[in-house]
N, C-alpha and C positions, 0 to 999 in steps of 0.2 A: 714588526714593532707597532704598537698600539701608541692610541693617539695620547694617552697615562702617557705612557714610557716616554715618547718624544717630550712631553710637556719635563718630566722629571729629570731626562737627560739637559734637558735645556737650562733647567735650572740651575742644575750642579755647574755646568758649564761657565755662566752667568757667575756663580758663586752667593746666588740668593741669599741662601742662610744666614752666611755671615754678613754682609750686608743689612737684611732685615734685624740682626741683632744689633749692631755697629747703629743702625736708626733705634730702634729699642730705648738702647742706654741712651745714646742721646736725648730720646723723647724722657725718657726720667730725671736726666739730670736738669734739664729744662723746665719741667712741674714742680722739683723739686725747688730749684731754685724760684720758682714763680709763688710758690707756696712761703718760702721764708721771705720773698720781697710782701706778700702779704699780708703775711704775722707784723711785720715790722710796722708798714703803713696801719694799720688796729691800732696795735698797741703803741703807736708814737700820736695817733689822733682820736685815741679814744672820748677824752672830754668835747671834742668836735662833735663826735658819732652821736656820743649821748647828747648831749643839746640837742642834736639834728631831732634824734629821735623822740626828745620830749618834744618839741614843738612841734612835729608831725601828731605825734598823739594829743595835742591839745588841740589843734586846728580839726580834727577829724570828732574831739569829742564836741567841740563847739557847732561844726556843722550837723552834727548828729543830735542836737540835743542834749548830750549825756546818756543817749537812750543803750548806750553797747559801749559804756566806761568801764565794763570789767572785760569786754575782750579786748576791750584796743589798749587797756593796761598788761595785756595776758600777751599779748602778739609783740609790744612794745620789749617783755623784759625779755621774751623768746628768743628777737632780735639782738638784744644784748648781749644773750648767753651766748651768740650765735657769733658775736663778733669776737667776745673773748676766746671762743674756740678759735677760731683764725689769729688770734693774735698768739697763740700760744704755737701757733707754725714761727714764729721768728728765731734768726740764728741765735743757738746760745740756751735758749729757752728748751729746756726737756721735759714732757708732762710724761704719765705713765706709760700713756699708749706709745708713747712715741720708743721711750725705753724698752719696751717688750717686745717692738716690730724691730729694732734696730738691733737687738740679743740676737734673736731665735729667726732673720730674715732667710738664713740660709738653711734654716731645717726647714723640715717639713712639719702639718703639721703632725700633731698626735692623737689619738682619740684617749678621753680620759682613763685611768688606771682602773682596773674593777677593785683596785685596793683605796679608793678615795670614797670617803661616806658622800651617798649617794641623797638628793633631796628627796624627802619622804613623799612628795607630792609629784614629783617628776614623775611623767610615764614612762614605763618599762615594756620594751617589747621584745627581752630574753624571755619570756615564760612561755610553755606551752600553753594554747588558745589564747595569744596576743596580748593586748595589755592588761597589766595586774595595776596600772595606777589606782589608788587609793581614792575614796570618794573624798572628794572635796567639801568642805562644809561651809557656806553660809551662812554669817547673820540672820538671812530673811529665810531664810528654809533651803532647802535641796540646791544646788546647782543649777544655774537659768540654762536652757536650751540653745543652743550656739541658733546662728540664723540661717535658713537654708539659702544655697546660692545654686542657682539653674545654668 
């Protein structure tokens, strides 16, 4: 018997699997519950969040000058979009995504129908000699060069 085998007989033995899944679920039910205690805390302290976050962004524009008031207004609403995402984990609250994970969690997924119009600009690598994606056009001329990466 090989040193596999021993380790895999031991397993079964142990009863790993189910154990490892028994911890699994538990680990999700725990996220998940960690994720609606933190939709709630957002969205019940939201007017907190945002004050916090103007006054951080004024104290940062004042020691700066004013010289970077369009990023730290840019970073500032970023963070707020960022909180509303997290408030939208609270019980109760259903946004789309959440709707379409909780449909289809036990499918699998699917790769699109060749019966759905396909985007005219999406590449295509059904054709013979690789992609037939369409050229792209720009305003300023031709398609820029992607950048080489070594």
């Amino acid at each position: 018997m090989s040193f596999t085998d021993k380790i895999k007989k031991k397993a079964e033995e142990l009863d790993l699997q189910t154990k490892a899944d028994k911890l699994a679920k538990q680990a999700g039910v725990a996220a998940h519950q960690a994720k609606e205690k933190a939709g709630d805390l957002a969205h019940n302290n939201r007017d907190k969040i945002g004050a916090t976050l103007d006054k951080a962004a004024t104290k940062v524009d004042e020691k700066t000058g004013g010289k970077y008031h369009d990023k730290v207004v840019k970073a500032k609403d970023a963070a707020a979009k960022g909180v509303d995402k997290v408030a939208e984990g609270r019980p109760g609250h259903l946004s789309q995504d959440t709707v379409q994970t909780e449909r289809f969690d036990d499918e699998a997924p699917t790769a699109p129908s060749r019966d759905t119009p396909e985007d005219p600009t999406a590449p295509r690598f059904d054709a013979p000699g690789g992609s037939t994606a369409p050229r792209r056009e720009f305003p300023e001329g031709p398609a820029p060069e992607a950048p080489r990466q070594f």
